[in-house]
Backbone bond lengths (Angstrom), bond angles and torsions (degrees), N, CA, C in turn:
res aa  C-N    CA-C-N  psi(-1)  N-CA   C-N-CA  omega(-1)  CA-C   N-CA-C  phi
1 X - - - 1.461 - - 1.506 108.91 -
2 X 1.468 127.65 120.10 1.438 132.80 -174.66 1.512 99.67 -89.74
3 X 1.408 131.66 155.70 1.320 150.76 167.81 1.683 97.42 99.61
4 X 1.346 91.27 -178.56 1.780 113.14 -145.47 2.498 64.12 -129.09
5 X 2.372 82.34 159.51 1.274 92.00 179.16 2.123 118.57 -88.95
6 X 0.912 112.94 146.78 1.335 118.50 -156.86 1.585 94.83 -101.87
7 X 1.800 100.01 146.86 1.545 97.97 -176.92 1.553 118.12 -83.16
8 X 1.339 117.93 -178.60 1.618 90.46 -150.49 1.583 94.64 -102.14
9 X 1.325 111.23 174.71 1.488 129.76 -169.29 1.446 116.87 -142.10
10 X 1.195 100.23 151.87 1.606 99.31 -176.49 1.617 107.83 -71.77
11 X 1.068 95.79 159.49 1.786 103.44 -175.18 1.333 116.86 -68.67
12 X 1.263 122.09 156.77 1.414 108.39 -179.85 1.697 109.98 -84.46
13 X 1.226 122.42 174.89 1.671 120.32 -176.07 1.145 117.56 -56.58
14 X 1.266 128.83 128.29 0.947 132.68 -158.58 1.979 97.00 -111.21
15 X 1.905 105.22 145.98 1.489 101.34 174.44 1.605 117.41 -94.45
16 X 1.215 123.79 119.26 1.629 109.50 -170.72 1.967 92.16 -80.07
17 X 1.464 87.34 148.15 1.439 117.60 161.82 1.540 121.07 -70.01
18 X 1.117 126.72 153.71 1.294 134.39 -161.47 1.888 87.56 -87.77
19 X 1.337 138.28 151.73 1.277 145.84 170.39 1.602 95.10 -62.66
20 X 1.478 114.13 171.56 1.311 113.48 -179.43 1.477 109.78 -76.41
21 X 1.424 123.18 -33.77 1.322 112.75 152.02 1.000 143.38 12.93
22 X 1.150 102.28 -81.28 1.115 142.44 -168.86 2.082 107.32 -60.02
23 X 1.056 92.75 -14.06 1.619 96.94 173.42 1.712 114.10 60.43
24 X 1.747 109.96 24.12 0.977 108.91 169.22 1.586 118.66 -137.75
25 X 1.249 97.52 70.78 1.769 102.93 170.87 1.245 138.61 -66.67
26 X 1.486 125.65 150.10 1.751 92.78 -171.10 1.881 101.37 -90.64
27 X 1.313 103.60 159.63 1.079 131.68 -144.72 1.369 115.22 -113.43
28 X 1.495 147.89 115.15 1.802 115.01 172.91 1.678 109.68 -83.34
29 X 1.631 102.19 -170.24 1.290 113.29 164.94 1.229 145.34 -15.77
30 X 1.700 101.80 -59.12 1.212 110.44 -175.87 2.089 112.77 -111.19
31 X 1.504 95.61 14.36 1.360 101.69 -171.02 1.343 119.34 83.36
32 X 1.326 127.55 -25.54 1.490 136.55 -167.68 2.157 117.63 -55.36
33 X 1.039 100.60 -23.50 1.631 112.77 -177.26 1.914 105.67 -146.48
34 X 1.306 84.53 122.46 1.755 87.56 172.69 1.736 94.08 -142.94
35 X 1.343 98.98 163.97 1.443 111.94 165.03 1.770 106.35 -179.40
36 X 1.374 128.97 -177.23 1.532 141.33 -155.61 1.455 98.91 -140.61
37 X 1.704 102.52 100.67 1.152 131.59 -167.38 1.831 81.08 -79.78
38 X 1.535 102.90 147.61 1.925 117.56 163.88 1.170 102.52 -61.78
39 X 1.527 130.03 -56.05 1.357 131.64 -171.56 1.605 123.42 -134.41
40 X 1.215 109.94 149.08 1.893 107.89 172.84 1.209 103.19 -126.36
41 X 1.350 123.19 128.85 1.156 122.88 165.15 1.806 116.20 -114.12
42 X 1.874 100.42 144.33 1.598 97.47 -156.29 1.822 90.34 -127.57
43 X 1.388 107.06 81.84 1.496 102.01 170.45 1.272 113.54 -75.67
44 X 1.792 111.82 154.76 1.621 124.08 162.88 0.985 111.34 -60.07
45 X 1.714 114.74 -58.87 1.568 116.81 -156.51 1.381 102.72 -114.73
46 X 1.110 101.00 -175.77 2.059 137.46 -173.39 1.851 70.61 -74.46
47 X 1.021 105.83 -71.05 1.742 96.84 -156.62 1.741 107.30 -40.35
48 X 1.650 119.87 -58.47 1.267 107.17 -153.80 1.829 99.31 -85.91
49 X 1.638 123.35 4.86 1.400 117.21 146.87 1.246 117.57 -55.54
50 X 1.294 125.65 -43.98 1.834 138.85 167.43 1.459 126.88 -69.12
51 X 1.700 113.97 -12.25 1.551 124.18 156.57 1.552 98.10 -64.01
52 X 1.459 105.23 -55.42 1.758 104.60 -142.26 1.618 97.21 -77.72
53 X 1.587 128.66 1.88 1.307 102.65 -167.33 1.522 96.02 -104.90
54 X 1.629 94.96 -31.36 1.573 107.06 -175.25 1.682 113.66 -58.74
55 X 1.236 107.52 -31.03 1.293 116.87 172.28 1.778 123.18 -89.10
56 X 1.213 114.98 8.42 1.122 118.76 -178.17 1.883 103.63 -74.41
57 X 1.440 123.41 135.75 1.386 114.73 158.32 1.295 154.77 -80.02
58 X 1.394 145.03 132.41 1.400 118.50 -112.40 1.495 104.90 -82.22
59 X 1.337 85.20 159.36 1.901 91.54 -172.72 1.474 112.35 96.63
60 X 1.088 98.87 -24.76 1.851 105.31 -173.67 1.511 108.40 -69.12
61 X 1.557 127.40 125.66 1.253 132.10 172.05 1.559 110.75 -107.53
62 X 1.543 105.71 139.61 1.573 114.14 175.98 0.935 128.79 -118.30
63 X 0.983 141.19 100.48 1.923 142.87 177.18 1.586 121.95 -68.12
64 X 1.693 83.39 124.75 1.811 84.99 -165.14 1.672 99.28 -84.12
65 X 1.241 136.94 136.04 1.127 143.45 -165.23 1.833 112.65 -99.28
66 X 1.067 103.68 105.62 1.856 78.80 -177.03 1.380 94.00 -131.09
67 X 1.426 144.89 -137.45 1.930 123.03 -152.53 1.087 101.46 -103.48
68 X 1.951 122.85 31.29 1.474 110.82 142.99 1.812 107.05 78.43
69 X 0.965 104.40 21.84 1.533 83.45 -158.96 1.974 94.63 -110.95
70 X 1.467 134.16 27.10 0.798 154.23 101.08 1.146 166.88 -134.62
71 X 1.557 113.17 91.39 1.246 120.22 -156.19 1.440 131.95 -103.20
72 X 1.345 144.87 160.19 1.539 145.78 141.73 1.323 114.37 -112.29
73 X 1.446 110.28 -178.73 1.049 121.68 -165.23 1.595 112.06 -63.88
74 X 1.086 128.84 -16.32 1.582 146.81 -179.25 1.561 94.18 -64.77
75 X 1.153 134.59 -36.97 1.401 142.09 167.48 1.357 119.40 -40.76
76 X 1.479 115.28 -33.13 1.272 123.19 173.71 1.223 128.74 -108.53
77 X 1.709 99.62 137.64 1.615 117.09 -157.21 1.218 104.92 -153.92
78 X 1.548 100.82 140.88 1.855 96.50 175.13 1.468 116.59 -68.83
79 X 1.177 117.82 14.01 1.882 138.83 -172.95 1.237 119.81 -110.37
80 X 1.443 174.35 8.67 1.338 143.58 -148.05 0.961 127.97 -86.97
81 X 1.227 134.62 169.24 1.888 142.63 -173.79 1.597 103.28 -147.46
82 X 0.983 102.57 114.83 1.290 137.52 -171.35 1.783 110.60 -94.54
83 X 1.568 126.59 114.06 1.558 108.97 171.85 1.617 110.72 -104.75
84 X 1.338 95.18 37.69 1.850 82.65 177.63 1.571 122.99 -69.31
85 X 1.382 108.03 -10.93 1.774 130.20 179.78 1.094 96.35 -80.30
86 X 1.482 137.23 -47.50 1.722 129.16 -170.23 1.564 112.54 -64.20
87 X 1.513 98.77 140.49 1.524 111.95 -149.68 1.575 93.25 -67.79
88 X 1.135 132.76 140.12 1.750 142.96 164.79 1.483 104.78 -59.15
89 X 1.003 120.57 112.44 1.514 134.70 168.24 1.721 119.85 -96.82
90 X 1.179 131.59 99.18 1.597 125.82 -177.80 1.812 87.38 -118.08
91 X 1.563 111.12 114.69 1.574 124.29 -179.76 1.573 116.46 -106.74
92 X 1.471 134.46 92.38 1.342 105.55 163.05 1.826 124.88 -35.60
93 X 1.576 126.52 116.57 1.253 114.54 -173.64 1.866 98.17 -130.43
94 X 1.244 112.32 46.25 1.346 138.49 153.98 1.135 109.76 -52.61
95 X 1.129 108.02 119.69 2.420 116.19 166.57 2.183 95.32 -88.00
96 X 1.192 72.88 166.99 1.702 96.11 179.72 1.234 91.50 -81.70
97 X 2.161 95.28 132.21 1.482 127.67 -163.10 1.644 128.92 62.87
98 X 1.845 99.73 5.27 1.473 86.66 141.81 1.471 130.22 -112.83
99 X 1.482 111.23 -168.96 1.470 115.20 -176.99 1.508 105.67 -60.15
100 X 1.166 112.79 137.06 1.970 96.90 155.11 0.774 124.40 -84.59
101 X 1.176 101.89 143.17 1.742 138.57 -175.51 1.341 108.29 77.69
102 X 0.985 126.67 60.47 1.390 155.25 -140.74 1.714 115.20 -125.90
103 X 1.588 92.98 -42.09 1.213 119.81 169.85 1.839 100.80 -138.41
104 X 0.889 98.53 143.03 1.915 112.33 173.71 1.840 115.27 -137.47
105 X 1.069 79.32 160.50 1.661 90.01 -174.37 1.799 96.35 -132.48
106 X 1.778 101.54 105.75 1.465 110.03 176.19 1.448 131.03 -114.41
107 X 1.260 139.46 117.25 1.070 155.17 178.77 1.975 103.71 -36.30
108 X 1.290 118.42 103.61 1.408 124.02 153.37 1.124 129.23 -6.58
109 X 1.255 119.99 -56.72 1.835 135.80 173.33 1.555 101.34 -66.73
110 X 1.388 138.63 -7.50 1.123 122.84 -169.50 1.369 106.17 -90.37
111 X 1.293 133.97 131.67 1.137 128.55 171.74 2.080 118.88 -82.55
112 X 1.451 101.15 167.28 1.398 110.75 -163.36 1.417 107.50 -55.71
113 X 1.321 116.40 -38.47 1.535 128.67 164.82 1.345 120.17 -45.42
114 X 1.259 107.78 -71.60 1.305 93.99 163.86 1.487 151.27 -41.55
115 X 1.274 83.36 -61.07 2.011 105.87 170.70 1.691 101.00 -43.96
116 X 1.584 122.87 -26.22 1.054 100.02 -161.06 1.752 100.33 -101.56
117 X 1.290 93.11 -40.48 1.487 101.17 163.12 2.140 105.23 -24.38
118 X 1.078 88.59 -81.13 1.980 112.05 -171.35 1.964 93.86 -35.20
119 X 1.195 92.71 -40.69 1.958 96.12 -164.01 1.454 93.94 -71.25
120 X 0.940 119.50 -51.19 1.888 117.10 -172.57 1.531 107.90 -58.70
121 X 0.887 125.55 -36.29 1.159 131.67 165.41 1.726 117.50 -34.70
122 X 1.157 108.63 -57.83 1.549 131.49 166.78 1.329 109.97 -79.49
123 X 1.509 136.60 32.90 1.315 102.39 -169.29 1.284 145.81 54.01
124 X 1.222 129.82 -0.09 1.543 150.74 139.52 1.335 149.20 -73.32
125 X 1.390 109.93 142.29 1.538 117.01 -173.04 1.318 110.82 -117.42
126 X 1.311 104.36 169.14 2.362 101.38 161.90 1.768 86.32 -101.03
127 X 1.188 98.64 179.46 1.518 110.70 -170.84 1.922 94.45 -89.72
128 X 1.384 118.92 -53.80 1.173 81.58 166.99 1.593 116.94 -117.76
129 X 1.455 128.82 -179.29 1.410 115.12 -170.17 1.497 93.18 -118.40
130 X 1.806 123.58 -53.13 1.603 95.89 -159.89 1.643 112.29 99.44
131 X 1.287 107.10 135.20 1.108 88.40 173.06 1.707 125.85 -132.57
132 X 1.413 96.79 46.53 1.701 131.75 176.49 1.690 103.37 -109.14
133 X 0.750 160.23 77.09 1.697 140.39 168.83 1.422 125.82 -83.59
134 X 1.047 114.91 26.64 1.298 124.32 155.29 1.414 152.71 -20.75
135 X 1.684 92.03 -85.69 0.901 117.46 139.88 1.662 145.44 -7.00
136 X 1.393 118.32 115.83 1.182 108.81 167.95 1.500 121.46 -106.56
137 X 1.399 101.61 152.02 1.470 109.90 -167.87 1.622 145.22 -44.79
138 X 1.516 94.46 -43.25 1.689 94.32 144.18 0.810 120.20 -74.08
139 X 1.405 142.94 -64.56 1.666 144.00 176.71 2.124 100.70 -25.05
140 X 1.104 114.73 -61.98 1.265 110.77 165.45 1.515 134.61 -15.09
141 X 1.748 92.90 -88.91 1.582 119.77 157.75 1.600 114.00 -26.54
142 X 1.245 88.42 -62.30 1.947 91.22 -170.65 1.700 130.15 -77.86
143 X 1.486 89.24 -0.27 1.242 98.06 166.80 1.445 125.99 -127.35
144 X 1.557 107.14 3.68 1.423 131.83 162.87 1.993 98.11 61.90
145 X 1.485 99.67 42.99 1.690 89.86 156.68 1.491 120.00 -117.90
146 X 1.251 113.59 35.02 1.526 127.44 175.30 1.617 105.04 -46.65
147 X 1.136 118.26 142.74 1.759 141.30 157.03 1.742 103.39 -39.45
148 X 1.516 121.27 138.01 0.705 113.01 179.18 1.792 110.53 -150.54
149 X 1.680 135.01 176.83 0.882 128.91 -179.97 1.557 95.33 -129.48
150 X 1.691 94.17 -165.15 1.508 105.59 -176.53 1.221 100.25 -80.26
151 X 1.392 131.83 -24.62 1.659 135.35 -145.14 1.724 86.80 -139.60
152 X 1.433 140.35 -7.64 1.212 102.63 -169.23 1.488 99.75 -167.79
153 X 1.621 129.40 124.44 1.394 102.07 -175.29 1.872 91.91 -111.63
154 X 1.410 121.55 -172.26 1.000 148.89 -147.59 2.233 93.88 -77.57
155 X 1.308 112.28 -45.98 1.459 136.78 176.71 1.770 82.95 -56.68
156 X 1.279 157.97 -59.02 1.334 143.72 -104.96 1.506 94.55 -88.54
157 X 1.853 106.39 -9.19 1.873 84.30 -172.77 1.804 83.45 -139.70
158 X 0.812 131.26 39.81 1.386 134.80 150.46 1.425 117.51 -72.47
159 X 1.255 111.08 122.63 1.609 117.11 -144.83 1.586 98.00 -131.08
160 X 1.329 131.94 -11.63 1.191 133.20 -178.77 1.333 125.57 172.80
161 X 1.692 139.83 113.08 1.058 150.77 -117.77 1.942 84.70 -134.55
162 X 0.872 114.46 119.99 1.892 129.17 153.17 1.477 114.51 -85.57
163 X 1.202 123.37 129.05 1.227 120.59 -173.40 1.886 119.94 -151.54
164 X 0.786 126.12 139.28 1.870 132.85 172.33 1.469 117.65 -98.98
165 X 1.232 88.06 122.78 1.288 102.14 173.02 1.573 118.88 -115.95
166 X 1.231 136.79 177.92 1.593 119.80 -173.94 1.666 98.28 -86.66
167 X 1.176 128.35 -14.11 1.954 118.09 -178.71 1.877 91.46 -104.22
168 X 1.132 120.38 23.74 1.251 104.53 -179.19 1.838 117.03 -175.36
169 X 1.123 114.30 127.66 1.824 116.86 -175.62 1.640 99.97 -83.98
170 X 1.288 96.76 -36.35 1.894 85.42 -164.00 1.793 104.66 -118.39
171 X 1.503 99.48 79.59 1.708 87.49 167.79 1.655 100.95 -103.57
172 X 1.266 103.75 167.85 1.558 115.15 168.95 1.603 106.14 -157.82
173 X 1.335 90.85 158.94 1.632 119.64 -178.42 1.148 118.96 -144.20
174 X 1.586 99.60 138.36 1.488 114.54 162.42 1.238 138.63 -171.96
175 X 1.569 160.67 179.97 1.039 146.82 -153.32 1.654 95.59 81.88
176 X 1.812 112.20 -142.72 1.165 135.77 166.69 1.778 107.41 -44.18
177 X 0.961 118.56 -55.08 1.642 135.44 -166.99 2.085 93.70 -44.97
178 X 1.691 117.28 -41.01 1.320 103.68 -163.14 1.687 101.73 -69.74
179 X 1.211 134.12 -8.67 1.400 125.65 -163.09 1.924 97.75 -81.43
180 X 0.927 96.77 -10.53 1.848 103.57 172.02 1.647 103.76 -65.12
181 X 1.265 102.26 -37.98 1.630 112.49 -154.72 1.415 108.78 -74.96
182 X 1.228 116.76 -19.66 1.951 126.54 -168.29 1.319 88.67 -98.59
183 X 1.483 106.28 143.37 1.493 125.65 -142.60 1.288 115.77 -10.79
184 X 1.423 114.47 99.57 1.401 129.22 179.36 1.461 109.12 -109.48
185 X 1.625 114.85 -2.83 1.730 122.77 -178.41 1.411 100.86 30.31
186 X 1.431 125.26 18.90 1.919 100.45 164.48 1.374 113.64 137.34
187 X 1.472 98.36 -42.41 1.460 126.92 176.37 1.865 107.22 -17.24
188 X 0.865 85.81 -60.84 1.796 89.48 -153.71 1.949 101.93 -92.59
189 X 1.393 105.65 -17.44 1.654 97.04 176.33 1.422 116.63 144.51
190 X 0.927 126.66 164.54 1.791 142.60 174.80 1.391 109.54 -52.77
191 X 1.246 111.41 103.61 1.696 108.97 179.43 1.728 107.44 -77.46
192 X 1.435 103.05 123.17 1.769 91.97 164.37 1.626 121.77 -128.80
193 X 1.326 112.36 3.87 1.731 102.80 173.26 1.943 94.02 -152.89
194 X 1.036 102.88 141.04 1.659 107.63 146.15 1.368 127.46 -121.70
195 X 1.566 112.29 166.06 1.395 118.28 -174.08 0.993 99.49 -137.81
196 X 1.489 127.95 109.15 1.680 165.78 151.79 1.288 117.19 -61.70
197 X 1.500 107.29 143.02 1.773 97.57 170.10 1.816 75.07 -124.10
198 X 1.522 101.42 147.00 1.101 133.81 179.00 1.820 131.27 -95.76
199 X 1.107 127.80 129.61 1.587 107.32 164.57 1.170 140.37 -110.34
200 X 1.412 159.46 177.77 1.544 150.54 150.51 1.137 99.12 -1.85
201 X 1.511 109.57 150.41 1.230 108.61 146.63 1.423 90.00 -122.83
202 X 1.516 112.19 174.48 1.396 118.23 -170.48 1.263 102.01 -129.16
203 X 0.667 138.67 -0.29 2.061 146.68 171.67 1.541 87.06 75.74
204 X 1.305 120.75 69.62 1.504 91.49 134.97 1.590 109.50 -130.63
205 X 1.574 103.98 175.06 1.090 109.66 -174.96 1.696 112.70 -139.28
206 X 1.524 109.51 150.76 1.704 102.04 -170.74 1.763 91.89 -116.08
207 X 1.316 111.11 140.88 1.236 146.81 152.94 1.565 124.16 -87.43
208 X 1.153 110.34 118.19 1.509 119.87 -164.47 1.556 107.81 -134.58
209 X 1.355 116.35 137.48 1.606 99.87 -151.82 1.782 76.13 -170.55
210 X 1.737 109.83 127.88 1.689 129.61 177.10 1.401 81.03 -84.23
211 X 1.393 82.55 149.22 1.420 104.00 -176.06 1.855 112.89 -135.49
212 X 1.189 101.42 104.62 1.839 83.40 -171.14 1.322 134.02 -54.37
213 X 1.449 100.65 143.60 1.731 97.78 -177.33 1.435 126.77 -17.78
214 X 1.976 116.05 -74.74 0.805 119.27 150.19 1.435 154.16 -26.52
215 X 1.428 106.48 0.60 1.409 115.66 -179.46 1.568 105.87 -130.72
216 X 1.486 106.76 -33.68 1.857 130.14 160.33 1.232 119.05 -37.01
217 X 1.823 107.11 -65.99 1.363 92.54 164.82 1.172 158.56 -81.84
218 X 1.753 110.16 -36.07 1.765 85.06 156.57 1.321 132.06 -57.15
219 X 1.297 131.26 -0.03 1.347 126.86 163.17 1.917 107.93 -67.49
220 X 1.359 101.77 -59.77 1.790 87.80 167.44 1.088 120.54 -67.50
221 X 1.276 140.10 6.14 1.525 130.09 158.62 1.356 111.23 -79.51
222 X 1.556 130.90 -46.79 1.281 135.57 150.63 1.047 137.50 -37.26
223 X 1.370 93.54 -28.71 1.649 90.14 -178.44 1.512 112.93 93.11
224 X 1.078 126.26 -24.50 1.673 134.75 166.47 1.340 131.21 -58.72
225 X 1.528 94.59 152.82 1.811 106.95 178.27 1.743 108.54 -108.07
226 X 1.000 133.29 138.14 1.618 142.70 -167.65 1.791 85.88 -84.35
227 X 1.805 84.96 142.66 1.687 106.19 165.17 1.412 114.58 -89.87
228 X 1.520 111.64 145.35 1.620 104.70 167.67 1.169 113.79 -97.02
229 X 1.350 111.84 -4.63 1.987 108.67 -167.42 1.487 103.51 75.26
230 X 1.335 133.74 -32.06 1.569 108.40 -172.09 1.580 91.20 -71.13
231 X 1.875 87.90 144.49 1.512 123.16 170.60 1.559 92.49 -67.88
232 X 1.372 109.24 164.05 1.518 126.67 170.70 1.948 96.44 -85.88
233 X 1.442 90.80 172.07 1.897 95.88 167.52 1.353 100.64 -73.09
234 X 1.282 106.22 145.77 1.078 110.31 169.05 1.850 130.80 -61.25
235 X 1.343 114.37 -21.07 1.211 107.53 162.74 1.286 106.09 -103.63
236 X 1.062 119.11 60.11 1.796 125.65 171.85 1.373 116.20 20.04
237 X 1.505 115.20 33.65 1.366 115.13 165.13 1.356 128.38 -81.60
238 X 1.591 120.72 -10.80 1.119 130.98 140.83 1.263 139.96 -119.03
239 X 1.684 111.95 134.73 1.429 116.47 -169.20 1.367 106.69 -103.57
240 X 1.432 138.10 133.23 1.029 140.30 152.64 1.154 145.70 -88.53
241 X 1.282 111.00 121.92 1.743 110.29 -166.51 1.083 109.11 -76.18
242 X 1.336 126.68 174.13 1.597 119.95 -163.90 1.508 93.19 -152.67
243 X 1.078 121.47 102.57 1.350 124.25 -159.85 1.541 99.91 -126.87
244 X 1.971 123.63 148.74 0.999 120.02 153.98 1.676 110.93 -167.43
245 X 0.959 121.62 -154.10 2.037 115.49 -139.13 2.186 92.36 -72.87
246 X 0.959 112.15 38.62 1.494 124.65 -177.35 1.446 118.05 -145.55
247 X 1.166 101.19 -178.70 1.792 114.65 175.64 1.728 108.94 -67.70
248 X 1.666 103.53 123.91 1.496 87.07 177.86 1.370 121.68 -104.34
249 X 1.508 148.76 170.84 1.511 140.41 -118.07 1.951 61.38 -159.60
């Protein structure tokens, strides 16, 4: 961890929570655990993530909140810090003679949707996608439920982790040091940027569509896959899969 310890400061403003009363508790992902944290705190920067921890009193634990989308009871704290206020950062971080966007530098608060959204844009993918995108990117990392393949999960090109700690706004890691970082639930500090290496994307896209029983099964008695009618692009740069509650062809 680089930097020296900083003297302490008052916290930044904090948002009060509605009483439970109030019939509005916070909530995760899937609805399964809610409760009415005393306080939320919603810093801009790396710095006032490093007010609120440095100033925390001892013994006091804080749960960083990001879209919830896997949680336990360890989630809950009369404390949370929230980075939905920290500014979204998407960085070409490409060296000379590679592709751009090849490598990126992404803001924590960004969720998987997004990031992937921003990459297509450029001609880019993550190696793997998942098929939840929810998720935001530290919240991910730190709880190690990233998208994954047979050959490659979402971690395989994560190249450098930014992180807060209470004696410090700007630590980072990488090499050996990132395998600390996959499910670390908190342990080690406030995630606020990552740096990804990226690949092709190839334009395709999957279509997924319920299909009623009655129409399901004689298709598995046949042996068949259902048409959607969409035409392909016309320069066959995209193929569409045609997928539904069966084996797809």
């Amino acid at each position: 961890v680089r930097g020296a310890a900083k003297k302490k400061t008052p916290y930044p403003p904090s948002v009060n929570i509605p009483p439970p009363e109030s019939n509005k508790p916070y909530d995760d992902w899937s609805q399964t655990l809610e409760f009415t944290p005393q306080k939320v705190y919603d810093p801009k920067t790396p710095e006032e993530v490093q007010d609120i921890l440095f100033n925390l009193p001892d013994g006091e634990k804080v749960s960083v909140i990001a879209s919830g989308y896997s949680c336990s009871r360890l989630w809950i704290n009369k404390t949370i810090i929230t980075l939905d206020s920290m500014p979204k950062v998407f960085e070409d971080k490409s060296e000379n003679g590679e592709t751009a966007f090849s490598t990126v530098r992404v803001s924590a608060n960004t969720t998987l949707r997004e990031c992937m959204q921003l990459l297509a844009k450029e001609g880019r993918t993550l190696p793997a996608t998942g098929s939840v995108d929810e998720q935001q990117l530290g919240g991910m990392i730190g709880t190690n439920t990233a998208p994954a393949s047979k050959e490659f999960t979402v971690y395989s090109g994560v190249k450098e982790i930014e992180y807060v700690t209470k004696d410090n706004a700007q630590n980072s890691a990488t090499g050996e040091h990132l395998k600390a970082f996959i499910g670390n639930l908190g342990l080690v500090g406030v995630l606020t940027y990552i740096t990804i290496g990226t690949v092709p994307n190839y334009d395709m896209r999957a279509i997924q569509r319920i299909v009623p029983v009655k129409e399901l099964v004689p298709l598995l008695v046949e042996g068949k896959n259902f048409k959607s009618n969409e035409p392909e692009d016309e320069n066959k740069r995209i193929q569409i899969l045609e997928t539904g509650l069966y084996t797809t062809k």
